[in-house]
N, C-alpha and C positions, 0 to 999 in steps of 0.2 A: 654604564657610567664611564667615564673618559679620566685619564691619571687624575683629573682636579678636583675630581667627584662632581661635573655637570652633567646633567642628565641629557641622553642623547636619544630622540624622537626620531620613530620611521612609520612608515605609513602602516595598519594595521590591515588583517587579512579581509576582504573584501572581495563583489564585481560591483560594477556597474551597471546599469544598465538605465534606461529612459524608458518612461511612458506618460503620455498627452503633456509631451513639453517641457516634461519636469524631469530632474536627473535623478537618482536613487541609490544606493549602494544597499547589496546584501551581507549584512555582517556573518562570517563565515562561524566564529567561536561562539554567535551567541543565536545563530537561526535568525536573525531580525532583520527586519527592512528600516532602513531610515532615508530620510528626505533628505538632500543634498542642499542647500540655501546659498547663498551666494557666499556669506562670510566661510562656511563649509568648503564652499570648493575652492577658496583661496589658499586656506588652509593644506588640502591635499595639492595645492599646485605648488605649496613652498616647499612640499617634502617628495615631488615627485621626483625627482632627481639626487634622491639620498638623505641618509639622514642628517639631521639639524639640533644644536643643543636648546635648552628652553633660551638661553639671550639669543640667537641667531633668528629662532622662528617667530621669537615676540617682535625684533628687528623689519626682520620678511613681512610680515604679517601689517606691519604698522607701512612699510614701503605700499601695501598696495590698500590703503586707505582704511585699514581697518584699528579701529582709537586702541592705544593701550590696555587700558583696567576691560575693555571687551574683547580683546587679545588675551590677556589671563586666562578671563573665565570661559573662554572658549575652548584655549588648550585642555584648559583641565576637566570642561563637559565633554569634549570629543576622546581624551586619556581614558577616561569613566566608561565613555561607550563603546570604545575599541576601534573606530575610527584610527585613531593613531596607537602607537604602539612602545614601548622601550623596553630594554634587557630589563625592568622590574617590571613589567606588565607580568599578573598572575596568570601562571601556567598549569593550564586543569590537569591534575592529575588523573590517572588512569584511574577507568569507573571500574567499579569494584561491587559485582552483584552479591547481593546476598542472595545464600544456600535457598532459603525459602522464599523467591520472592511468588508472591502470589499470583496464581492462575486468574484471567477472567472469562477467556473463550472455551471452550470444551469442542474438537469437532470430530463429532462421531461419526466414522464409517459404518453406517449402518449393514453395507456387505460391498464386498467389492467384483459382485457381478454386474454387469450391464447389458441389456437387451439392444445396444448400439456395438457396432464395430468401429467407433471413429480412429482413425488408425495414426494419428497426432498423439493421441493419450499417453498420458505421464505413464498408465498405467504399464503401456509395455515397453518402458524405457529399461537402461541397462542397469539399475539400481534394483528393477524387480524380475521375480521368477514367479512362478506359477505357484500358486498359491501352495506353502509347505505343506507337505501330510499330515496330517491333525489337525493342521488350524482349521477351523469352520469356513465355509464364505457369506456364512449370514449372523449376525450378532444377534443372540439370544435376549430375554428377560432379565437373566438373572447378570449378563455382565453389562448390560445395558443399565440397568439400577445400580452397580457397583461403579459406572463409569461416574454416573449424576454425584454418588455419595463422594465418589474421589474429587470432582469437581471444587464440589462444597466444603471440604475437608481442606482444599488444596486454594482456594481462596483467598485466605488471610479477613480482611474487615472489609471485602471489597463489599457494596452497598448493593451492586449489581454488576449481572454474571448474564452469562452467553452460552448458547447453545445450537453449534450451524451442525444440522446434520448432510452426511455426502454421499457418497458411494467411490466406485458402479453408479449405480441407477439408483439412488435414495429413495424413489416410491417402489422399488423392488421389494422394501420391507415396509410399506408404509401400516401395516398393524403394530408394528412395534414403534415410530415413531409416533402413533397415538399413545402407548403406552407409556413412554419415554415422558411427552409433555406434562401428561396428568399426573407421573410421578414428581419429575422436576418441578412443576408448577406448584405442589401441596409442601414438597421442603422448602420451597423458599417461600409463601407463603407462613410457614411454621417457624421460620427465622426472622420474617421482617424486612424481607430481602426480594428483590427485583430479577427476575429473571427473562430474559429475551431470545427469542427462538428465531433461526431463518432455518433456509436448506438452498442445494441445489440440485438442479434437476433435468433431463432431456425432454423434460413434457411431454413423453410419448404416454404417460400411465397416469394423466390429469383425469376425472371425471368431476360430474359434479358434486358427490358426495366428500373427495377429497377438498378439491376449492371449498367446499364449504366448512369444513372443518379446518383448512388454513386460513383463512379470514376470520371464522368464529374465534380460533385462537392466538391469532395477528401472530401468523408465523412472517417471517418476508421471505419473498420466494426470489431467487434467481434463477433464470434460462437458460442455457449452455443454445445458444441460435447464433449461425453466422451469418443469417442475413434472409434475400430474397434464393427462390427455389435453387436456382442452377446452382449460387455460390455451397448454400447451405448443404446441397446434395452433393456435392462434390466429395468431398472426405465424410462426413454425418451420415453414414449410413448403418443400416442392416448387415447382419453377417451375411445374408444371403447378396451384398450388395446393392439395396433397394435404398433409393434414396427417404430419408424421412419426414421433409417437407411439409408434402403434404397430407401425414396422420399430426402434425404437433402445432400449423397454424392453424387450425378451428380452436385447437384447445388451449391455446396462447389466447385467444380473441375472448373464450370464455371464461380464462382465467381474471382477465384486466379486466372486463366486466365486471364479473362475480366475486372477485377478492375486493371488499371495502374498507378494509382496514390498515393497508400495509402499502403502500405503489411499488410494482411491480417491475424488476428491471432484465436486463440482460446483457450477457456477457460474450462475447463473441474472440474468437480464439482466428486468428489472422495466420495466411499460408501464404506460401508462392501459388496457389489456385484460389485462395480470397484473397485481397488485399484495397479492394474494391472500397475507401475508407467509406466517404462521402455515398456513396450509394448505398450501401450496408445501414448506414446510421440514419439516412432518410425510409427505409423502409422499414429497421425496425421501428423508430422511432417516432414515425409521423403513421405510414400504413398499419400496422401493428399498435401501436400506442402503448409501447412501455415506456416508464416513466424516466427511467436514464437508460443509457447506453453503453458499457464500455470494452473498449478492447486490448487484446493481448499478446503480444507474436504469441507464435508456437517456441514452446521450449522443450527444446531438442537441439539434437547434433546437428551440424553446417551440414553435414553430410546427406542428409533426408532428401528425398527429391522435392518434400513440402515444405522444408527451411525457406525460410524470406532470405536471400543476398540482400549486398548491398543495396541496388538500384532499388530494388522492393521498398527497404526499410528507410530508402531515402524519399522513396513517393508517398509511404506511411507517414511520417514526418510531416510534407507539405502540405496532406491532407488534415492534419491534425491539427497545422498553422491555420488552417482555412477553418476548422468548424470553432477554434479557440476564437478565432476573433468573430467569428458568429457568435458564442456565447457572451462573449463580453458585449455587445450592442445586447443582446438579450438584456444581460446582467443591468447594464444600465437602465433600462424598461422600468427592471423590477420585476424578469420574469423568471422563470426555471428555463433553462434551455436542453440541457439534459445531458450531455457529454460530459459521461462521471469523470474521464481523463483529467480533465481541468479541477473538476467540483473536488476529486477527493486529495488534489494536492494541493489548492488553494485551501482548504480546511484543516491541511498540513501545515501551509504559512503562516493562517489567521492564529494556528495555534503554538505558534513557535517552535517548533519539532525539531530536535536535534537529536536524530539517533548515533545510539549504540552499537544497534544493529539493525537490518534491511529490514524486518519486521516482528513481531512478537514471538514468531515460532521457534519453542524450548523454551522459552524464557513466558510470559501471561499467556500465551496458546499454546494447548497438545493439541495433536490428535490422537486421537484410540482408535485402532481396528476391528473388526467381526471378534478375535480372540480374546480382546483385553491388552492387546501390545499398545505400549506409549511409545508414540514417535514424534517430531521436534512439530510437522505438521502433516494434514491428512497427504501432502505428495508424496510424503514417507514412513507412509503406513505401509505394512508388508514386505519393508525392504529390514530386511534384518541387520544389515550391514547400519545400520543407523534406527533399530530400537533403542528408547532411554526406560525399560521398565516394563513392568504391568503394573494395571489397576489393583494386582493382589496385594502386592510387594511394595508398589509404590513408585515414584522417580528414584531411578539410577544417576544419582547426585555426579559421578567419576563421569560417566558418559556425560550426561548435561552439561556438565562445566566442559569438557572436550569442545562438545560444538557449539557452546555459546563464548568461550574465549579462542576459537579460529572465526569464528563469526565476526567478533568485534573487531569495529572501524580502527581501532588501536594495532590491531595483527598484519591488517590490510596497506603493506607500506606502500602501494602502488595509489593508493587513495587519501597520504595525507597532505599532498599539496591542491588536491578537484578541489574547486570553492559548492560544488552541488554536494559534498559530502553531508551536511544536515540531514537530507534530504532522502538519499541514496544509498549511502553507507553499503555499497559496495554490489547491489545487485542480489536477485532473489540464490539462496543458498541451496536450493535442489537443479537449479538451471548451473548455478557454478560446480555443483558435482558431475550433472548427464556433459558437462562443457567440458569440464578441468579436470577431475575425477576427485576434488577438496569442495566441502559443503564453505570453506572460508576463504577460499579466492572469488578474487573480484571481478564482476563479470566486465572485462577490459574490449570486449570486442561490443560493448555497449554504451560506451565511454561519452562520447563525441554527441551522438542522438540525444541521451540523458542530459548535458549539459543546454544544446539547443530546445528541447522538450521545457527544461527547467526554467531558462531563460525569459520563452513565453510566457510561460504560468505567472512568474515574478512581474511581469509587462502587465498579462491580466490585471492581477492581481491587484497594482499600482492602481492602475486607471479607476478599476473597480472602486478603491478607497478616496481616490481623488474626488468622485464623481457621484458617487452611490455605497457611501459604507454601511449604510443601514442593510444591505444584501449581504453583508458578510457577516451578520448576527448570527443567520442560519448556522455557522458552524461554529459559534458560543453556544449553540442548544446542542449540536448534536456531542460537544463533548462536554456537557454539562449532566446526559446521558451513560457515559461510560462511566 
């Protein structure tokens, strides 16, 4: 307000951006996209140069043809929606989790051995040590059914609940994660309640007995594969250093096949000796035929000889440009195209997501380890330095709150003027600790990429609803599911 008490207008937190022609802004405070119209961007052109009281901008507004009484009710639909802004525009205050808020994912390390050496893994980052003496490295029956009951216990009224089993090598225990489902499966059963199973896996220990008992019980599977043989053999090897290639495509071929119930994807982990975007994605995705594709630098120290640089993470990018806008001509079709990249942040947009924090972990996902330890998620399972609990005792409420309020977007002051903060909210929190040695700094040397990456999506995304929004239904099902 100004000494006379008139209210003084400035432009509200936003970007821009254009797609098929049309101009756009992403509303920063509320996740949302809105259409730019002409009377709209007259609007932001009277206050681009500072702010305006409401007689100056109704003035402005009416200078460049816009009629009065539609000048009112402009201002004050665009006040409403954040577009524009004043020293009384409401200021969210800081979210404030509750102690209990409910679990919905559960992800069991079923052991944390693996019959692979790939030597990228979280596993042997500086967070972990060799497995303590005492702890197990295969999780039993009986903390396995204590992990389901903490699950369900730990739930609150959710309607349906999750279950990704991991490792190591998760068909390393695969007798227990039969036992796991048909326990899980009869308590929620016996509550009314929905519950949904995946895993992931090296596919070296696929037969057909197991496919068939993932499809019988619509597990969904993902594949830890980085592509065609030389990339994949590169770092995916045997201890003995044998590449694993080709023991795990017959049995990828026979999975996609034989699994009927669930499409089958895969996840591909990106080095300075893979990077290869575009090639990787046409062979697993077209030769192979899994049903999406995505991928993920290596998260590790700059210092690794298999860190992606710059140049790397700059030709990941261009290639990511290039399969984005293949997907969107897909998308226009009306078809799948399969680059989860795009799919699972677009279903980010469609759903307005504005986080707290980078992702559920501590907060609606644990993970639990072989022994019964709770950790924020399965990347920090076994790191002791970051247990919240056991499954005996329960979550460690003191630790929980630690890392889920150095977690939040609110701590992250380096992250409250990014307009992708919605979206981002500061970067994955086991990469900011092997980076920073804090699970709640922001990963800053990923800044720039995420902005550009995000930018795209938003462009999709646009054209997508301009053009074919009936394609973006798909992800009003998929969280009408959770």
């Amino acid at each position: 307000m100004t000494a006379t008490g008139t209210r003084l207008y400035r432009l509200g937190e936003f970007h821009r951006f254009e797609a098929q022609g049309a101009r756009f802004l992403y509303l920063v405070p509320a996740g949302a996209i809105f259409a730019v119209d002409e009377a709209v961007a007259k609007l932001i052109d009277c206050l681009s140069s500072g702010e305006a009281s409401h007689e100056q901008l109704i003035e402005d507004l009416i200078a460049r043809g816009v009629a009065g009484l539609e000048a009112e009710d402009l201002i004050a639909e665009m006040f409403h929606s954040g577009v524009i802004a004043s020293d009384e525009s409401r200021r969210d205050e800081p979210q404030v989790l509750p102690d209990d808020f409910p679990v919905q994912t559960l992800v069991m390390n079923l052991t944390n051995q693996c019959n692979l050496s790939c030597q990228y893994c979280y596993e042997f980052g500086a967070d972990k040590l060799a497995t303590p003496e005492g702890k197990p490295k295969f999780m039993d029956l009986e903390t396995a059914k204590a992990s389901v009951d903490f699950l369900f216990s730990q739930s609150g009224d959710r309607r349906a609940v999750h279950i990704t089993f991991f490792g190591g090598e998760t068909l390393m225990n695969f007798p227990l994660l039969k036992e796991v489902v048909a326990y899980a499966g009869g308590r929620a059963a016996g509550e009314g309640r929905n519950i949904d199973f995946s895993l992931t896996t090296n596919a070296t220990l696929l037969t057909p007995a197991i496919i068939e008992f993932l499809s019988a019980n619509r597990v969904g599977v993902t594949v830890s594969m980085d592509g065609p043989k030389e990339m994949h053999d590169h770092l995916r090897v045997f201890s003995n250093g044998r590449g694993s290639y080709d023991i795990i495509a017959p049995k990828v071929r026979a999975l996609i096949q034989n699994h009927r119930t669930r499409p089958i994807t895969a996840r591909v982990t990106l080095t300075a000796g893979v990077s290869d975007v575009i090639r990787i994605f046409r062979h697993l995705k077209n030769d192979l035929g899994f049903h999406e594709v995505g991928f993920a630098p290596v998260t590790t120290s700059p210092n690794q000889l298999y860190a992606i640089g710059q140049q790397g993470m700059n030709s990941v990018l261009e290639q990511f440009h290039t399969l984005a806008q293949e997907y969107l001509e897909y998308a226009l079709r009306g078809e799948s195209h399969g680059f989860s990249n795009v799919s699972d942040t677009l279903a980010e947009l469609y759903q307005g997501v504005n986080k707290s924090h980078p992702c559920g972990a501590g907060l609606g996902l644990l993970g639990v380890g072989p022994s019964g330890d709770i950790a924020p998620c399965h990347r920090f399972v076994d790191s002791d330095a970051h247990s919240m609990g056991h499954i005996s005792t329960g979550i460690d409420r003191k630790k929980q709150a630690d890392f889920l309020s150095r977690g939040h977007i609110d701590s992250k002051y380096d992250c409250h003027t990014c307009w992708a903060r919605p979206l981002c909210a500061g970067g994955c929190h086991h990469e900011a600790y092997v980076r920073y040695g804090d699970t709640g700094h922001p990963n800053l040397h990923y800044c720039d990429w995420i902005r550009d990456w995000t930018n795209t999506c938003l462009e999709v995304y646009a054209a997508i609803a301009a053009r074919n929004p009936e394609f973006l239904q798909q992800f009003a099902e998929r969280k009408a599911l959770q």
